[in-house]
C-alpha positions as CSV (number, residue, x, y, z in Angstrom):
1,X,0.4,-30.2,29.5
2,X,4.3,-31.0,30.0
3,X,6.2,-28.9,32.8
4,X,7.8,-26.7,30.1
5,X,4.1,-25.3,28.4
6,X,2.8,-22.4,29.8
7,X,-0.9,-22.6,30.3
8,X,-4.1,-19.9,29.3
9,X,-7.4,-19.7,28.8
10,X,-7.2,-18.1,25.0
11,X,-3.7,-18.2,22.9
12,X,-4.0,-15.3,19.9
13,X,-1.7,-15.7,17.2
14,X,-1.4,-12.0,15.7
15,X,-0.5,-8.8,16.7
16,X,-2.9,-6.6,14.3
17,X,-5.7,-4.5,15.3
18,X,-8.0,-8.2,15.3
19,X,-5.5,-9.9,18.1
20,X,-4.9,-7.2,19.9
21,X,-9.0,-6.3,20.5
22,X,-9.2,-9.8,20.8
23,X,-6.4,-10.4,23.8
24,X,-7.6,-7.2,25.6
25,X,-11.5,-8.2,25.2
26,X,-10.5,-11.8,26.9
27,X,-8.2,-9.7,30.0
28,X,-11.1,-7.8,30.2
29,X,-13.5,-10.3,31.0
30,X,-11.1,-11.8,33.3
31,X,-9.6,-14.3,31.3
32,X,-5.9,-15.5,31.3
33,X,-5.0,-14.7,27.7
34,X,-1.1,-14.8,25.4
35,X,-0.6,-13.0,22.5
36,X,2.1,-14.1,20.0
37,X,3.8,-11.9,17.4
38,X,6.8,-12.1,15.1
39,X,7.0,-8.6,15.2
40,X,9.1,-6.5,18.1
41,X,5.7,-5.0,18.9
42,X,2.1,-4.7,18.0
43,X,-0.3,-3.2,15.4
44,X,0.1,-5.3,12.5
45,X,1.2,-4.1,8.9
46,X,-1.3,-1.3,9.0
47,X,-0.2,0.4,12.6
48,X,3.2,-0.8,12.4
49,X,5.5,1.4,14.6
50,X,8.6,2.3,14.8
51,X,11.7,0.3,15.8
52,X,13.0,1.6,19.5
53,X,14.8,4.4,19.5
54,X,13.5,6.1,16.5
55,X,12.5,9.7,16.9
56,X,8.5,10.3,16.9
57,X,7.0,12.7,14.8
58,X,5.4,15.7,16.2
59,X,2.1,15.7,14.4
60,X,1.8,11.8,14.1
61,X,-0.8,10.6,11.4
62,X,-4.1,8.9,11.9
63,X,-3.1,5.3,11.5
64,X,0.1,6.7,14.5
65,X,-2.8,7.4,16.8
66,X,-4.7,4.2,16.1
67,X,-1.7,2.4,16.8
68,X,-0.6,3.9,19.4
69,X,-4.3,3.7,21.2
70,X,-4.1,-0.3,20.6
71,X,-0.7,-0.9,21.5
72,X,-1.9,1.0,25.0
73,X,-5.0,-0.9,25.7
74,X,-2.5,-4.1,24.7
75,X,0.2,-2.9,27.5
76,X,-2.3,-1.7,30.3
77,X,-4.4,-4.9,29.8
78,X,-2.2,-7.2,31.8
79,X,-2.0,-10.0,28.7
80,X,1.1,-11.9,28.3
81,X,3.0,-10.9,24.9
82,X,5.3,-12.9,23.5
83,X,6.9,-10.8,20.4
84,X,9.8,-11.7,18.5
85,X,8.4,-15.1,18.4
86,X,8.2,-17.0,15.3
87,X,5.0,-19.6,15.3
88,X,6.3,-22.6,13.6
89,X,3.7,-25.0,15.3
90,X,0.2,-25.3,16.1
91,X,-1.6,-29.0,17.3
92,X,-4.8,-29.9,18.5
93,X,-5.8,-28.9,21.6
94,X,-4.2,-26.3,21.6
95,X,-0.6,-26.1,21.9
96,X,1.9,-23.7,20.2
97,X,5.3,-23.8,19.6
98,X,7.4,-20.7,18.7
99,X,11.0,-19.6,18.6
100,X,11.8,-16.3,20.6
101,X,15.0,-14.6,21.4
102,X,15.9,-16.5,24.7
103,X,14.5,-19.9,22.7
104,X,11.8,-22.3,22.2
105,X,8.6,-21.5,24.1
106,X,5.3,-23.6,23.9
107,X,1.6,-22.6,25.1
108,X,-1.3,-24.6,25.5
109,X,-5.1,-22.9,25.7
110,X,-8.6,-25.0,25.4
111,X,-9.4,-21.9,23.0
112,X,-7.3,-20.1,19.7
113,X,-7.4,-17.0,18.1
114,X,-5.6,-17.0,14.6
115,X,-5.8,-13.9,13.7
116,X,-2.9,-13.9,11.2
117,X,-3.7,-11.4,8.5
118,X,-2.7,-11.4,5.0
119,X,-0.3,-12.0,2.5
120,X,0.6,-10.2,-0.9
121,X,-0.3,-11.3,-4.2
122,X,2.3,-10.9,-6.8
123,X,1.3,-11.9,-10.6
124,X,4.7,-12.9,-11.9
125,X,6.0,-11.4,-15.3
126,X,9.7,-11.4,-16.6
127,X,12.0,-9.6,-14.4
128,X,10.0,-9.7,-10.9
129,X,12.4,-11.4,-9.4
130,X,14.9,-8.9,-10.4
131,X,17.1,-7.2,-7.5
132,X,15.1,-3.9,-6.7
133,X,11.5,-5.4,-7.8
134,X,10.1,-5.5,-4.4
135,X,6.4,-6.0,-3.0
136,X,3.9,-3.0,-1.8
137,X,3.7,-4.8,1.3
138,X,7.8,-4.3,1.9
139,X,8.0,-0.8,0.7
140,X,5.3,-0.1,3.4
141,X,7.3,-1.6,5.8
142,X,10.6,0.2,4.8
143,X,8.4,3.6,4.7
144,X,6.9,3.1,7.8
145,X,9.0,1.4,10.0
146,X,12.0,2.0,9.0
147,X,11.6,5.4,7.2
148,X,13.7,4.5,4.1
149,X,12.8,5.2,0.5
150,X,12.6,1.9,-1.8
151,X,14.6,3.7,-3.8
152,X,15.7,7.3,-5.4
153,X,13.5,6.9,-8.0
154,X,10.4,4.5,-8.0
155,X,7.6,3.3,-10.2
156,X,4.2,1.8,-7.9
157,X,2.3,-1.0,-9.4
158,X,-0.3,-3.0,-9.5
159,X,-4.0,-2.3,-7.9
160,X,-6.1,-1.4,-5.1
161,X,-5.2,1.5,-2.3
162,X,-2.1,0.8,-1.3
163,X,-1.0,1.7,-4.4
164,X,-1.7,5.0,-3.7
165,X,-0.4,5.0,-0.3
166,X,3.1,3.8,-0.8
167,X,3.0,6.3,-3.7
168,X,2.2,9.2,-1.2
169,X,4.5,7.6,1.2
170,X,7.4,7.7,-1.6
171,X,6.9,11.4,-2.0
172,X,6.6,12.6,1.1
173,X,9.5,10.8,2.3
174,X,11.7,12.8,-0.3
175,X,11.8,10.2,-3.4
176,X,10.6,10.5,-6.8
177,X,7.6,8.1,-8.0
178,X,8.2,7.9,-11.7
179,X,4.6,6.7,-12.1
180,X,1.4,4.6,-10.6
181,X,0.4,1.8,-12.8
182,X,-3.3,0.7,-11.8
183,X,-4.7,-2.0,-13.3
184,X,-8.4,-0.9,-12.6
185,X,-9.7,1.8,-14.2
186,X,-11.5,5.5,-12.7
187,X,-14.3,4.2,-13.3
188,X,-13.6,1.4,-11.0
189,X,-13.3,3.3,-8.5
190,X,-15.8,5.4,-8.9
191,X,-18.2,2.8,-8.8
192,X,-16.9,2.1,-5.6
193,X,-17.9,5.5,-4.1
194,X,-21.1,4.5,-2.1
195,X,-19.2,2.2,0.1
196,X,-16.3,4.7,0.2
197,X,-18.9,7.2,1.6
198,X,-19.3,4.9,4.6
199,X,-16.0,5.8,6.3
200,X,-15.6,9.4,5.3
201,X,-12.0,9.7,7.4
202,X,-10.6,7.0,5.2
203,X,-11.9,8.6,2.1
204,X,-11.0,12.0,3.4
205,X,-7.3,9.9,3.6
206,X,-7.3,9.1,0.2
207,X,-8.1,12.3,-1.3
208,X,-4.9,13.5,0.4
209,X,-2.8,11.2,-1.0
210,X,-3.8,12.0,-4.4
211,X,-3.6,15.5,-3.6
212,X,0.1,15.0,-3.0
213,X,0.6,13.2,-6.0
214,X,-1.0,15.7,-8.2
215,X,1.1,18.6,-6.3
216,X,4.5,15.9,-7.3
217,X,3.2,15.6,-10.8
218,X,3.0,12.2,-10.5
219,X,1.6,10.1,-13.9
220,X,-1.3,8.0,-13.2
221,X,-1.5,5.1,-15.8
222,X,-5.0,3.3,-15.6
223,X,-6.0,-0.1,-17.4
224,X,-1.8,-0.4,-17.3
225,X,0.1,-3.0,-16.3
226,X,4.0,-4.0,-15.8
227,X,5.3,-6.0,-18.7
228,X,8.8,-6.8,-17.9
229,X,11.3,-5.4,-16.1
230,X,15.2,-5.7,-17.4
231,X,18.4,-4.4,-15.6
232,X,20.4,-1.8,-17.4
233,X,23.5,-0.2,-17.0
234,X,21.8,2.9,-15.9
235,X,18.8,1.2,-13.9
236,X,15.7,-0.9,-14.3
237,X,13.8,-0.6,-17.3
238,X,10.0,-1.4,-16.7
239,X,7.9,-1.9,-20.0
240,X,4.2,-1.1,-19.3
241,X,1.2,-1.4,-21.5
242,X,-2.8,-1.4,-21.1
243,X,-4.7,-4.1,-19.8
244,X,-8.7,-5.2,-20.3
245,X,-10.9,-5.2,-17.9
246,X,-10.1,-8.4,-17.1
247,X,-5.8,-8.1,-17.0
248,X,-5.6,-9.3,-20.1
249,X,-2.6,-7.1,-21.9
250,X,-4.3,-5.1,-25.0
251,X,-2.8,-3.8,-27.9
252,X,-1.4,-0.2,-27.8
253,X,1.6,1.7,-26.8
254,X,3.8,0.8,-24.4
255,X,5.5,3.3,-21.9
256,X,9.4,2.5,-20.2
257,X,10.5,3.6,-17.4
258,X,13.8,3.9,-15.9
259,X,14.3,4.1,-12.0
260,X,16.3,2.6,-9.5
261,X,13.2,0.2,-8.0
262,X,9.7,-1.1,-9.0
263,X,7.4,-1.7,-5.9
264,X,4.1,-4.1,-7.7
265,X,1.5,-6.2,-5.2
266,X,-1.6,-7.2,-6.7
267,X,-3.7,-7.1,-3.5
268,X,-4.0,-9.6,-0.8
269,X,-5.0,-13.0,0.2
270,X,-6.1,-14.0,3.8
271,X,-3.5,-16.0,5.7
272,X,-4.8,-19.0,6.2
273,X,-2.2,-21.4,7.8
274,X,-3.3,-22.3,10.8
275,X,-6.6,-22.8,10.5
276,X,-5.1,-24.8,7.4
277,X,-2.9,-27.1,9.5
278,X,-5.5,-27.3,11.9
279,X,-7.9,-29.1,9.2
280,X,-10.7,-26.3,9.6
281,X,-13.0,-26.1,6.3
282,X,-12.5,-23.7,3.8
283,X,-14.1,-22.1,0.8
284,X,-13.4,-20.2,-1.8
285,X,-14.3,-16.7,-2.1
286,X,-13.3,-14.2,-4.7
287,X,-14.0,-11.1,-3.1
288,X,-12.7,-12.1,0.4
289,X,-9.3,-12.9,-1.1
290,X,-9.2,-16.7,-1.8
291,X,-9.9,-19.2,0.4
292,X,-11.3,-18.6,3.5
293,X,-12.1,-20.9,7.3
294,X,-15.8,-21.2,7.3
295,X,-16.8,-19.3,9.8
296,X,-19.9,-17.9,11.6
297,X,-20.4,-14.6,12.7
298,X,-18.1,-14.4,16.0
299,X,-15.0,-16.2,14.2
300,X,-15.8,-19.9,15.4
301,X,-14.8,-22.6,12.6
302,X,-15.8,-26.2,12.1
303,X,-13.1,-26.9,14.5
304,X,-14.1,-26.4,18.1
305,X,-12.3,-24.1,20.0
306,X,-10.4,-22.5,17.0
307,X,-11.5,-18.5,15.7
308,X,-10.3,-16.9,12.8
309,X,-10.7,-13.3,13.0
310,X,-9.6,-10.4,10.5
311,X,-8.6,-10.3,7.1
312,X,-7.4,-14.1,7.6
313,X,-11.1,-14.7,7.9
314,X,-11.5,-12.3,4.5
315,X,-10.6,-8.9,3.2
316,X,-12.3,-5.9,5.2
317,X,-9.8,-4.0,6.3
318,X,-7.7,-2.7,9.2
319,X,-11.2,-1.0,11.3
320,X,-13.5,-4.3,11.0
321,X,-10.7,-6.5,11.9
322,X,-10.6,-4.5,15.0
323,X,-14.4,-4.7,16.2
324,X,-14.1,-8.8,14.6
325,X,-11.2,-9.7,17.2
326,X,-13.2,-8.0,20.2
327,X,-16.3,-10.4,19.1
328,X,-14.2,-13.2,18.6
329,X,-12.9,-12.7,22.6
330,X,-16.4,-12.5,23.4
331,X,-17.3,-16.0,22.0
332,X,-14.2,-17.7,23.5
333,X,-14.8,-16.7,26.7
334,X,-18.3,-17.6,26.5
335,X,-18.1,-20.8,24.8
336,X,-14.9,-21.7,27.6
337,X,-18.3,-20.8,29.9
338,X,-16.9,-18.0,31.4
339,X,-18.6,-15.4,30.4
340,X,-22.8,-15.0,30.4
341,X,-25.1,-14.7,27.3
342,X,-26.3,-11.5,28.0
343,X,-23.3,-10.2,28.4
344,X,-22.3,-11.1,24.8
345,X,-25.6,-10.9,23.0
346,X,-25.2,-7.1,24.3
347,X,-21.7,-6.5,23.3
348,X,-21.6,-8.6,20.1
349,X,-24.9,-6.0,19.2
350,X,-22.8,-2.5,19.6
351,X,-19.8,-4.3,18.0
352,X,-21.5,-5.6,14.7
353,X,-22.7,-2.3,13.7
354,X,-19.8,-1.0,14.1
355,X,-18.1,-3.9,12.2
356,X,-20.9,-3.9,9.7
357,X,-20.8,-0.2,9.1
358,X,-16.1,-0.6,8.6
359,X,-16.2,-3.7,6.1
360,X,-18.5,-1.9,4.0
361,X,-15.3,-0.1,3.0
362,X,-13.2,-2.9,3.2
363,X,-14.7,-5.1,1.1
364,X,-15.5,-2.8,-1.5
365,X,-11.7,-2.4,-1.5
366,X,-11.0,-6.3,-1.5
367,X,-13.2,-6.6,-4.7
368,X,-11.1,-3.9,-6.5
369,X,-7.8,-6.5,-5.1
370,X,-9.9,-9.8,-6.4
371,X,-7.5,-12.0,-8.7
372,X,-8.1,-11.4,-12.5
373,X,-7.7,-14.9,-14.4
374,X,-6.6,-13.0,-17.9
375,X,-3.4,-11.8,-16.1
376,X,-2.8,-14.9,-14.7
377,X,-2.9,-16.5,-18.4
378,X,-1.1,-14.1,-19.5
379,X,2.0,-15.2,-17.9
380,X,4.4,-16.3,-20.2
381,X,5.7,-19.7,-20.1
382,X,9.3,-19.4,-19.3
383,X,8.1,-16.5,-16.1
384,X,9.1,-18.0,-12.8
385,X,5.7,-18.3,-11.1
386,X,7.8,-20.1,-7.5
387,X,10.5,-18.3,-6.9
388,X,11.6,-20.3,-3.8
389,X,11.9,-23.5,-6.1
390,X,12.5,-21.5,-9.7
391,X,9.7,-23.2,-11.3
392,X,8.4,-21.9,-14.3
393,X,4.8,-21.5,-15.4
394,X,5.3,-24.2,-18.3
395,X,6.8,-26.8,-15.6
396,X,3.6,-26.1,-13.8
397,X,1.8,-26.9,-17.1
398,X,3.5,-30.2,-18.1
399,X,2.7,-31.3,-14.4
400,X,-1.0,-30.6,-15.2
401,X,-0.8,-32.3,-19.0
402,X,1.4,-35.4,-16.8
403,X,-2.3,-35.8,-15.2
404,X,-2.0,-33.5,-12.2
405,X,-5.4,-32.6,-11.5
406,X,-5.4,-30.3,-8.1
407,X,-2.6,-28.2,-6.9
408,X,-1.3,-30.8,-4.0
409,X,-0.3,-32.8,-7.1
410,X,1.5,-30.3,-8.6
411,X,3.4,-29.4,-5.6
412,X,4.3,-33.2,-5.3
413,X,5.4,-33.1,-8.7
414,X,7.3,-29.6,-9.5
415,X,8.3,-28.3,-5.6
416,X,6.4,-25.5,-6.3
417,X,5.2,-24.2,-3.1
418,X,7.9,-26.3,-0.8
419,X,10.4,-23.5,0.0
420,X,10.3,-21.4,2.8
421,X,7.9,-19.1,2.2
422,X,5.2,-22.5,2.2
423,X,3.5,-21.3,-0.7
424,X,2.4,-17.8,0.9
425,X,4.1,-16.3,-2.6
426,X,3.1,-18.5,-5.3
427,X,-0.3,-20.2,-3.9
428,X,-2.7,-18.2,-5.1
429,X,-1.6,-18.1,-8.5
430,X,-0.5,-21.7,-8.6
431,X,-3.9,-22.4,-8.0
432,X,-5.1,-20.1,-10.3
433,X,-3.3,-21.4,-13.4
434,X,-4.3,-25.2,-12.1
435,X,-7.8,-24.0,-11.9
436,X,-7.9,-22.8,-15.7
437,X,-6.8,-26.3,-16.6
438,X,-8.9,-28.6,-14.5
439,X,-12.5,-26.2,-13.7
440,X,-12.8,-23.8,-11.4
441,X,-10.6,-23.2,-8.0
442,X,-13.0,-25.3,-5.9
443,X,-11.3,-28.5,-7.8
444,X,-7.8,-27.0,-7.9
445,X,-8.2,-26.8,-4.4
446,X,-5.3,-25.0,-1.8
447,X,-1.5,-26.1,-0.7
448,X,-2.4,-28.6,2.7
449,X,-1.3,-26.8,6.0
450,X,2.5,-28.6,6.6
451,X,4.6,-27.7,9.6
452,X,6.6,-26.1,10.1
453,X,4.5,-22.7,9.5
454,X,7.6,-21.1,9.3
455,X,11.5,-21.9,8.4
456,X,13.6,-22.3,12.1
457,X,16.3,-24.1,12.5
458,X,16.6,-27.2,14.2
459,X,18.6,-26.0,16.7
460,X,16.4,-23.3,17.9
461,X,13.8,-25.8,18.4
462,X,16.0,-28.0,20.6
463,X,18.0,-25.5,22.2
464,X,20.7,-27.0,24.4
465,X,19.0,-30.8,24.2
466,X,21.9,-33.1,23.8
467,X,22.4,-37.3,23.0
468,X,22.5,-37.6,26.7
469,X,19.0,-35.8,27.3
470,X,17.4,-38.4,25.6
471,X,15.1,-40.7,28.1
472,X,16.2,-44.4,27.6
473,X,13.8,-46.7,29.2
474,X,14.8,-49.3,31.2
475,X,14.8,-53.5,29.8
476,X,11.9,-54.9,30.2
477,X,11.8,-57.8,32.3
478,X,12.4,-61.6,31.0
């Protein structure tokens, strides 16, 4: 460890409801524990808060209260936070490097957390790159912590339950949703309802969205799908028309609408990064989201010392990522021999029913957001597919007819997935249009884990370092 690396026990990289549980289930045990987040505090995308200085609401929601409890246990556990710090580097060991506002800051811990969350999948179609096209995930964050409408008018697309949040969201913040477009169908989710049963507060939640909706008279298109989107002189105009089962667009009539923004995500792939960069296996799975660490039941990969907790370790949602951290904390402790068997067999037992009992929901939820291949073929050829880099679907094609045969290639090849977002955009449907070519996603394989895990400049990595700070060694002798 140089002079300028702080040193811990456990490093967590994540400020959601997984790496907060985690961090205060380490201080609890006595260990010396950092938490790092981008984000100027904790709770995550789901129990984002408000900026500072922001009035609070006098009857604050259910997800307020969660957020507010975690942030709490966070604050009164004594764990260093380090927020507002970018993560561009992770190595062996562990040490990680981030950018903060005062500068460059590097940790070093014999055991990490990732515990990184998600990222939104977008399927591509003429026009989503348009100004005003914007992801659920980012109307979310403009409804919650900022408090801003997308826009005056807005049409939600796209599938799973965030569609009907931001909808609510839209509504209740004063704007007008001109429609939701689901891809799946009511029957969907009705099939759905026995694991919905299973948390009865969050089903309870979304029957109250949908309540507001119907009060709004908001359409609900089902088996729909965006087909374009086009600027006009009074707006966008968003074409939508039905979909199979599958995504693939079916014949029939197709409905425009005019508003001033179009919020789409088609659900959500665990961040996988680190544990990426780090060299962990992976698998594929579906239902989970993509690809996945390989992990066993308390978050422990095939590298040692490394846990991947949350929805980076697969979809289940914002409640089982919170009981998953706490187990995770558990195991690091133990396995840093710090912490007695008992003492986890116990704890890990309460914990997984409870963590059981919350991804029931959760997954069932993740296997309404699984990618479908039929809208992914469905892309027309000339549809920027990496928006970073502006490459098209058919450049990703000629790659694969040039001989590309797994998706590493085709970056090499096209850029696609070199820009700054890394690949976090494009990925998963990179890989899914190389895995309809070459047989199955197992042999298109994932984007390799490059640093710098996020764009910083050069300068805020060195900070003031100058020519004359370099060490020059001295001759050797004759």
């Amino acid at each position: 460890m140089t002079a300028s690396e702080r040193g811990f026990d456990v490093l967590v990289i994540g400020g959601g409801p997984a790496g907060i549980t985690a961090a205060t289930t380490v201080r609890r045990h006595g260990g010396r524990v950092a938490l790092i987040d981008e984000n100027v505090d904790a709770g995550g995308q789901v129990y984002r808060p408000l900026p500072p200085g922001f009035p609070r609401s006098s009857k604050p929601t259910s997800e307020q209260r969660a957020g507010d409890r975690l942030r709490d246990a966070l604050a009164s556990s004594g764990a260093d936070t380090f927020f507002e710090h970018k993560v561009w580097g992770v190595a062996p060991g562990f040490r990680v490097d981030a950018v903060g506002p005062h500068g460059a800051v590097a940790l070093s811990a014999p055991r990490l957390i990732a515990a990184t969350g998600t990222s939104e999948r977008v399927i591509p179609f003429p026009g989503w790159t348009t100004p005003g096209v914007i992801g659920l995930a980012a109307a979310t964050i403009l409804l919650k912590a900022q408090r801003m409408l997308p826009g005056r008018s807005t049409l939600v697309a796209g599938c799973g339950p965030l569609l009907i949040a931001v909808a609510a969201g839209i509504v209740k913040g004063g704007g007008r949703v001109a429609a939701v477009i689901d891809v799946a169908s009511r029957g969907e989710w009705l099939g759905r309802l026995p694991a919905l049963v299973s948390r009865p507060d969050l089903l309870a939640r979304g029957a109250r969205w949908m309540s507001t909706l119907r009060a709004a008279g908001v359409p609900m298109l089902w088996r729909h799908a965006i087909r374009e989107v086009r600027e006009t002189a009074s707006g966008l105009d968003a074409v939508v028309g039905p979909v199979g089962p599958d995504g693939a667009p079916r014949s029939g009539e197709t409905c425009h609408f005019t508003v001033d923004s179009v919020t789409v995500g088609n659900g959500l792939t665990p961040a996988s990064d680190v544990s990426r960069v780090l060299r962990a296996k992976h698998r594929y799975d579906l239902v989970k989201g993509g690809w996945v660490a390989e992990t066993d039941g308390s978050g422990r990969t095939s590298v040692p010392g490394l846990y991947v907790v949350g929805d980076g370790a697969g979809i289940a949602g914002a409640a089982a990522a919170e009981h998953h951290g706490a187990v995770a904390g558990l195991a690091a402790l133990h396995d840093l021999g710090r912490l007695d068997i008992t003492v986890v067999r116990r704890e890990a037992e309460r914990l997984g029913a409870k963590l059981d009992r919350a991804a029931r929901f959760g997954r069932a939820m993740a296997g309404m957001m699984a990618i479908r291949g039929a809208q992914v073929t469905a892309i027309p050829t000339d549809t920027l597919v990496c928006r970073c880099e502006d490459v098209t679907r058919a450049e990703i094609e000629q790659a694969i007819d040039d001989g590309a045969r797994e998706v590493n290639q085709v970056k090499a090849w096209t850029r696609c997935g070199m820009g700054p977002c890394q690949g976090r955009t494009c990925g998963d449907v990179v890989a899914e249009i190389v895995a309809q070519r070459v047989g199955g996603r197992e042999v298109a394989g994932y984007f390799t884990g490059r640093l710098p895990l996020r764009p910083v400049s050069l300068q805020a990595v060195t900070g003031d370092y100058v020519y004359a700070d370099i060490p020059i060694p001295k001759a050797a002798p004759l």
